[in-house]
C-alpha positions as CSV (number, residue, x, y, z in Angstrom):
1,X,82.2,101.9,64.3
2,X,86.2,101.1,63.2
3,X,86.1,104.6,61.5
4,X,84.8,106.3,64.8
5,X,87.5,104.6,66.6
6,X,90.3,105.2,64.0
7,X,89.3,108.6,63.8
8,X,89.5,109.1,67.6
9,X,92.9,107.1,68.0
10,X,94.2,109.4,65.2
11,X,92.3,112.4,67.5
12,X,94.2,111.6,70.7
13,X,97.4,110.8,68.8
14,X,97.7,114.7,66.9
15,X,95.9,116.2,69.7
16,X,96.7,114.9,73.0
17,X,100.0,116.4,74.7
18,X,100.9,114.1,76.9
19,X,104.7,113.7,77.2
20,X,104.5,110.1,78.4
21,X,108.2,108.7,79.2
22,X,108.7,108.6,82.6
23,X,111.9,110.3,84.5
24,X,114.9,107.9,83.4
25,X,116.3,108.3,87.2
26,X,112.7,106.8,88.9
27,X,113.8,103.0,88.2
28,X,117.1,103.8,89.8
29,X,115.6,105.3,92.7
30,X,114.5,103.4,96.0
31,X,111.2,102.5,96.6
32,X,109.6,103.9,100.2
33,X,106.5,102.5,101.2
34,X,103.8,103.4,103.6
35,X,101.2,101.8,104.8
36,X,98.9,100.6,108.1
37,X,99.6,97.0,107.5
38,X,101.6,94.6,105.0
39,X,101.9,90.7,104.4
40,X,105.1,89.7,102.7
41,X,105.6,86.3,100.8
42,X,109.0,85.7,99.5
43,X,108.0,82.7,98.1
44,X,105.5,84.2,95.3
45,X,107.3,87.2,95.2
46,X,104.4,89.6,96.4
47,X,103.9,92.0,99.1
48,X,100.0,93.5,100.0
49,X,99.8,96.5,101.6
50,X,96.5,97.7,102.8
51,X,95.1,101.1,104.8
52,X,96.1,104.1,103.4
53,X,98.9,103.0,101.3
54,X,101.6,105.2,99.6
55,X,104.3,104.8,97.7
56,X,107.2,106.8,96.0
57,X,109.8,105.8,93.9
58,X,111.9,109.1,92.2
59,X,108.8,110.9,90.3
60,X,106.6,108.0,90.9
61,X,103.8,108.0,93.4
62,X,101.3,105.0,93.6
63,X,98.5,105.4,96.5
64,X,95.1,103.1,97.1
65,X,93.4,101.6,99.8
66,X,95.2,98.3,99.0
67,X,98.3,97.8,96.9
68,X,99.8,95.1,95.7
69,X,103.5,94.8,94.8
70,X,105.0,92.2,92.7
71,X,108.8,90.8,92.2
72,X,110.6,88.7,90.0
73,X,113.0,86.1,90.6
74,X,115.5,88.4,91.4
75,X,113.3,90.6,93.5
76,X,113.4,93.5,91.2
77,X,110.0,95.8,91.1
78,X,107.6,93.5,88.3
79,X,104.1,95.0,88.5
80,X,102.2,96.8,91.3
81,X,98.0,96.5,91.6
82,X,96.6,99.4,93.6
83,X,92.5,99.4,94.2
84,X,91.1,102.4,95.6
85,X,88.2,105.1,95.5
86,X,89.7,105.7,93.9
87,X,93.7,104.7,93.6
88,X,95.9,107.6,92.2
89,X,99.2,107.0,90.6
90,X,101.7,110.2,89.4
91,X,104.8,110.3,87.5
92,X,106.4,113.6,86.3
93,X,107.8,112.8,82.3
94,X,111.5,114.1,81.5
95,X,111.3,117.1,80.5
96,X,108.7,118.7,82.0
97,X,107.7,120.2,85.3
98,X,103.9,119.2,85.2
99,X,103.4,115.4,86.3
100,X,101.1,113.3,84.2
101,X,98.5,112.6,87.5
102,X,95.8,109.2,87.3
103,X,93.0,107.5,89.0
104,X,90.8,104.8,88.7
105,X,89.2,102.5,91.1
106,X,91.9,100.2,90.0
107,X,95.6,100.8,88.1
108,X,97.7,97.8,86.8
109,X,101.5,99.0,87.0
110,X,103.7,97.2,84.9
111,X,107.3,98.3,85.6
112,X,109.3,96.7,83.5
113,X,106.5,98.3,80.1
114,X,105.8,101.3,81.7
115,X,102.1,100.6,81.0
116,X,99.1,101.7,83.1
117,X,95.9,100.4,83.0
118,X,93.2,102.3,84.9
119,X,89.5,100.4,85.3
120,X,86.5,101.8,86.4
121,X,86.1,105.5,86.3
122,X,89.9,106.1,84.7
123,X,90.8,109.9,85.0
124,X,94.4,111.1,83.5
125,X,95.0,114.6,84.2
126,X,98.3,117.1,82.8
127,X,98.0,120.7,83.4
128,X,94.6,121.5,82.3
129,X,94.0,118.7,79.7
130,X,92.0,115.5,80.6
131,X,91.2,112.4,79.3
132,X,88.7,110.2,81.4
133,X,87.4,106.5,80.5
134,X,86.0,103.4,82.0
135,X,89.1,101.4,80.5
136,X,92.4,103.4,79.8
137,X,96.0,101.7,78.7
138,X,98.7,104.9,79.2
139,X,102.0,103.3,77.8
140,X,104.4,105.4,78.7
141,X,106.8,104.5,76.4
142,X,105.5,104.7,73.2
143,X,103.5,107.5,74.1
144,X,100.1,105.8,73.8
145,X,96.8,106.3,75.5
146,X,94.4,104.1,74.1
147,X,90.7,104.3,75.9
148,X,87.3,102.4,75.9
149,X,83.8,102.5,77.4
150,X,82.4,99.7,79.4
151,X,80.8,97.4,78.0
152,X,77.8,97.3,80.3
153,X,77.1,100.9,79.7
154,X,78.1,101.3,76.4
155,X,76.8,103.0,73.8
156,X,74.1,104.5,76.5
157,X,72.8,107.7,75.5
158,X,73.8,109.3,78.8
159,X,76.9,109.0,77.7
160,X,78.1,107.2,80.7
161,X,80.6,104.8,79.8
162,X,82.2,106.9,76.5
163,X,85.9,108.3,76.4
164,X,85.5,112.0,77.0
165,X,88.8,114.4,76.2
166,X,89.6,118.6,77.4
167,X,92.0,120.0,75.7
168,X,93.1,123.1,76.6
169,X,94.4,126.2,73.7
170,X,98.0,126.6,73.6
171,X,98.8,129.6,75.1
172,X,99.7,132.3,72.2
173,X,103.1,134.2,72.7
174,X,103.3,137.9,71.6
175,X,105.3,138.6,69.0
């Protein structure tokens, strides 16, 4: 089972053509927020925002039926939970026109990493390639997607619960 999973990290890593990092201008960007209702407590540092949230920040944009935002001390942008069916969360990589597009039932944002975590029915979609699993980690920074089936379905042979990849060909110039 460690060689399966060793070959499919190495798989995703040579294969995969995600251009992960994340405009540099979206942390220096404001944050808007929508949303039907919203309970702020200074004190903890947290802000829920339920019915039809969305929010944008530069190429960032983080919706769900209920989103949680967290803050430091200092009240910068920590982490932001958003629960959904599902929740989506987008983010357009420098470089590149195409945004890296996600979904899950829920996403764990962690600003200050630039990690996503998407659990329960994760879906990460750029341009025509795909990568869907019940438990995906996108680190943005390193340029990392690591993936995992549930553990209550696992193994099934329905294959519910595995890591399933599309890659589409490169297209082939003329010469």
């Amino acid at each position: 089972m460690t060689n399966n999973s060793t070959l499919l990290a190495l798989l995703i890593t040579l294969l995969f053509p995600f251009q992960a990092m994340a405009l540099n201008t979206d942390s220096d960007q404001p944050m808007n927020i929508e949303a039907d209702r919203v309970d702020i407590d200074d004190e903890k540092g947290t802000n829920i925002f339920t019915g039809n949230v969305v929010i944008t920040r530069g190429s960032i944009r983080i919706s769900g039926d209920k989103v949680v935002v967290y803050r430091d001390k200092e009240k910068n942008l920590d982490k932001i939970h958003s629960t959904g069916n599902p929740a989506h969360f987008q983010q357009t990589p420098d470089n590149k026109n195409v945004p890296v597009i996600s979904e899950a039932k829920e996403l764990f944002y962690d600003a200050v990493k630039e990690i996503l975590i998407m659990r329960r029915n994760g879906k990460i979609i750029q341009g025509g390639d795909t990568f869907t699993g019940d438990h995906i980690i996108y680190d943005s920074k390193r340029n990392k997607i690591t993936a995992k089936q549930s553990k209550s379905t696992g193994g099934s042979k329905s294959g519910k619960g595995r890591v399933h990849i599309t890659i589409q060909p490169k297209n082939k110039t003329k010469k």
